[in-house]
N, C-alpha and C positions, 0 to 999 in steps of 0.2 A: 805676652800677657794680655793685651789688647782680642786677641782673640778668644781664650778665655771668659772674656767678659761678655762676650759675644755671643759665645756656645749658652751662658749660664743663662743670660735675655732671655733668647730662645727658646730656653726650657720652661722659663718660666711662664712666656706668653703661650705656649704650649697649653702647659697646666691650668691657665687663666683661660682661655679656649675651651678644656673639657670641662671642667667647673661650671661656666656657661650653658654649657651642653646639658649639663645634669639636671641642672636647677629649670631647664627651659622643658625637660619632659616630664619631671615631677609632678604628679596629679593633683590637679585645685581640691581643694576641700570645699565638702558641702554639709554643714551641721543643720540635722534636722530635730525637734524635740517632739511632746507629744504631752500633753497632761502636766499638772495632773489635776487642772478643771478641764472642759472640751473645745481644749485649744488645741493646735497641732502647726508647726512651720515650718520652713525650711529655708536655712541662710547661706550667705558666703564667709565666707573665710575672716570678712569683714565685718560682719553683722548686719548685710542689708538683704531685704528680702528676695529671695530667686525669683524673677519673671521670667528671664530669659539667660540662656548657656550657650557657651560653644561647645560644640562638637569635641568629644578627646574622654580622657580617661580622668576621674574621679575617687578622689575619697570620700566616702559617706560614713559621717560620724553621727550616728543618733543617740540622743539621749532620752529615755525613755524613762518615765516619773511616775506612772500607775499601772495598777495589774487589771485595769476594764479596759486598758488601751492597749492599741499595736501601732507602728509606725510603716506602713506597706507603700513603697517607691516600686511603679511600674510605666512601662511606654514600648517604644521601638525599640529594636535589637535586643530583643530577648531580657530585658532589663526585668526582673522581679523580683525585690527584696523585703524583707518583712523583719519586724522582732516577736515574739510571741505575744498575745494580749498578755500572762499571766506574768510577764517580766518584765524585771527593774531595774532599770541598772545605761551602762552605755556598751555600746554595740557597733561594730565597725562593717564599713562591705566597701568593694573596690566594685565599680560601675563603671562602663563605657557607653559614654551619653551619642545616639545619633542624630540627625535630623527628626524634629518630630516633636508631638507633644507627649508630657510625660504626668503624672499623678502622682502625689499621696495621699494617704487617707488612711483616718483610724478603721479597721473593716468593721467594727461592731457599730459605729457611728456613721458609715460613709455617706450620706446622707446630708449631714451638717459640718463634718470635722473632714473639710477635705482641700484640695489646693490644686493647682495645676500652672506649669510654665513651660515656655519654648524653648527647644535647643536648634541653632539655626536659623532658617530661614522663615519658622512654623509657628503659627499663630498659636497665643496661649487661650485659653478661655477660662474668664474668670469665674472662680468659684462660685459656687449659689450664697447669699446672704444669709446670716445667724438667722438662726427660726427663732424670733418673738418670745421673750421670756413668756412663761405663764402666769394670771393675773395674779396677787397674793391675795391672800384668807384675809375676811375681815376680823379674823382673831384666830392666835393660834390655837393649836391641837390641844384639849384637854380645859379649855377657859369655861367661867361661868357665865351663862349668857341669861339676859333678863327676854324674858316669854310675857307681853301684859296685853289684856282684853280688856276693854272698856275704860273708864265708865261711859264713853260714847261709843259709836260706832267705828271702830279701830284696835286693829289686832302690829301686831309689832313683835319682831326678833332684834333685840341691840343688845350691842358689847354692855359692860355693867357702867360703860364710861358716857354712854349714850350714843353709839357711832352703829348706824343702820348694818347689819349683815345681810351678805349678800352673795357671799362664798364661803366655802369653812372645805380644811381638809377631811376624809375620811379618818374617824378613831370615837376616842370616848367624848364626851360633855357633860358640863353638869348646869340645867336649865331650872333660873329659878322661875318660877310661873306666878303669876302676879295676874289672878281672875278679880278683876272689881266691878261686875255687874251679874244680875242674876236674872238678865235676859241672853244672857251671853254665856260661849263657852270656850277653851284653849285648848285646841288639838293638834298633835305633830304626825305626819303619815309621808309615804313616801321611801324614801331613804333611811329608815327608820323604823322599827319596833311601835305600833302607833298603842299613844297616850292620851290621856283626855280627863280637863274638867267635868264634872254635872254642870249643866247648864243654872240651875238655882245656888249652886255652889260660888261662893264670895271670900277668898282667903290669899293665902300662899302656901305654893306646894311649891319643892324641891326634886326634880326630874333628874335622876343620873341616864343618858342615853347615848346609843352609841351608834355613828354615822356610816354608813357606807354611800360608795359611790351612787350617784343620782342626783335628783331633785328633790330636795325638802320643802317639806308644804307645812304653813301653820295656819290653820283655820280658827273660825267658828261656825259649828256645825248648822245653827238655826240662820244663819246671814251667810253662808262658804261662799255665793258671786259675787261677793262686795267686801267679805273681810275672811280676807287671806293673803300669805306672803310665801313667793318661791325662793329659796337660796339653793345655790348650787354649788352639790357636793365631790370634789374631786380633787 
C-alpha cells in the first residue's frame, strides 16, 4: 500500500515539473497601442513602459484606435511587424526579440510618434521630444473682428471683446471696419482679397473676407510706415 502512495507522489511531482516547464517557455506579452490622438506605446504585461527585454520569444498584442495610424515594431533578427494605417481594431504577432535595439512607430508620423528600447545588453536611445503644440488663433475661424483707424494716429485688428490679433486660422471672417478720420484710411492686403476705405470716408462698413495662408497686413495707405499691423495666417 505504502508503495502505492509512492508511485502516486511521483507522478504527481512529475506532472508538477512539466507544468513548470510549460509556463517557464511561454512567451512574455508585450501590449502595444497607437492613437487615437498621436500617441503610440508599448507595455509589459504589467503595464509598465518597455525600455528594456530579454532576449526569447514574445507576444505582441497591439491595439490599434485610428485609421491615420499604423503601429510598425522592427530591430534585429529579422523582426518587422506592422498593422495597416487604415485599421481598427486589435492585432496579434509572435516575435523573437534578439540582442539589440528595436523601434516602433506610427510610419505616417515617424517623425514624432515613435519609441525605441533595448533587448539585452544594447543600449536604448530615447525617442526625440513632442514637437511643440502650434500657437492658437486669437479668435476662432469665422469670428467678427473690429478693423478701427483713427481718430489719432492708429490703426488696430481686435477680437469684438478687445483682445489684439495676432494670428487667425485660414477660412472666412467678417470685419467690422470702424474709419473715424478723414485723414486716414483701412486697408487689408496680403493674405487676402484686398479692401479699402476712401481716405475722406468717416463711417462703418461690414467686410465679409476670407483668409488664406500668409501674412495679413491692415494698413493706412497715406501713413502705411507707421500705421499698420501684420497677423499671421496659418
Amino acid at each position: 500500500m505504502r508503495r502505492g502512495y509512492t508511485i502516486a507522489a511521483a507522478m504527481l511531482v512529475g506532472l508538477a515539473a512539466v507544468g513548470v516547464a510549460f509556463a517557464a517557455t511561454a512567451p512574455s506579452t508585450l501590449v502595444g497601442t497607437v492613437g487615437p490622438g498621436f500617441t503610440i506605446t508599448l507595455r509589459d504585461g504589467q503595464g509598465n513602459a518597455v525600455t528594456r527585454a530579454d532576449p526569447g520569444e514574445y507576444a505582441l498584442e497591439v491595439d490599434d484606435r485610428s485609421d491615420e495610424h499604423n503601429f510598425h515594431l522592427s530591430g534585429p533578427g529579422g523582426v518587422d511587424v506592422s498593422t495597416d494605417v487604415a485599421f481598427i481594431g486589435k492585432q496579434s504577432f509572435k516575435v523573437t526579440l534578439v540582442d539589440g535595439r528595436y523601434t516602433f512607430v506610427c510610419d505616417p508620423h515617424a517623425s514624432t510618434m515613435r519609441g525605441a528600447f533595448s533587448v539585452g545588453t544594447a543600449a536604448a536611445t530615447p525617442p526625440p521630444p513632442p514637437a511643440a503644440a502650434a500657437p492658437k488663433p486669437s479668435a476662432p475661424k469665422g469670428a467678427r473682428l473690429a478693423l478701427t483707424v483713427g481718430p489719432g494716429f492708429t490703426i488696430s485688428l481686435k477680437t469684438l471683446a478687445g483682445r489684439k490679433v495676432t494670428r487667425l486660422r485660414p477660412g472666412a471672417y467678417t470685419f467690422v471696419v470702424r474709419d473715424r478720420s478723414r485723414i486716414h484710411n483701412a486697408r487689408v492686403r496680403g493674405a487676402v482679397k484686398t479692401r479699402a476705405t476712401g481716405v475722406p470716408f468717416v463711417g462703418t462698413q461690414t467686410w465679409r473676407v476670407v483668409l488664406r495662408k500668409g501674412t495679413l497686413v491692415v494698413q493706412c495707405d497715406p501713413h502705411r510706415s507707421t500705421m499698420r499691423q501684420a497677423i499671421r495666417v496659418a
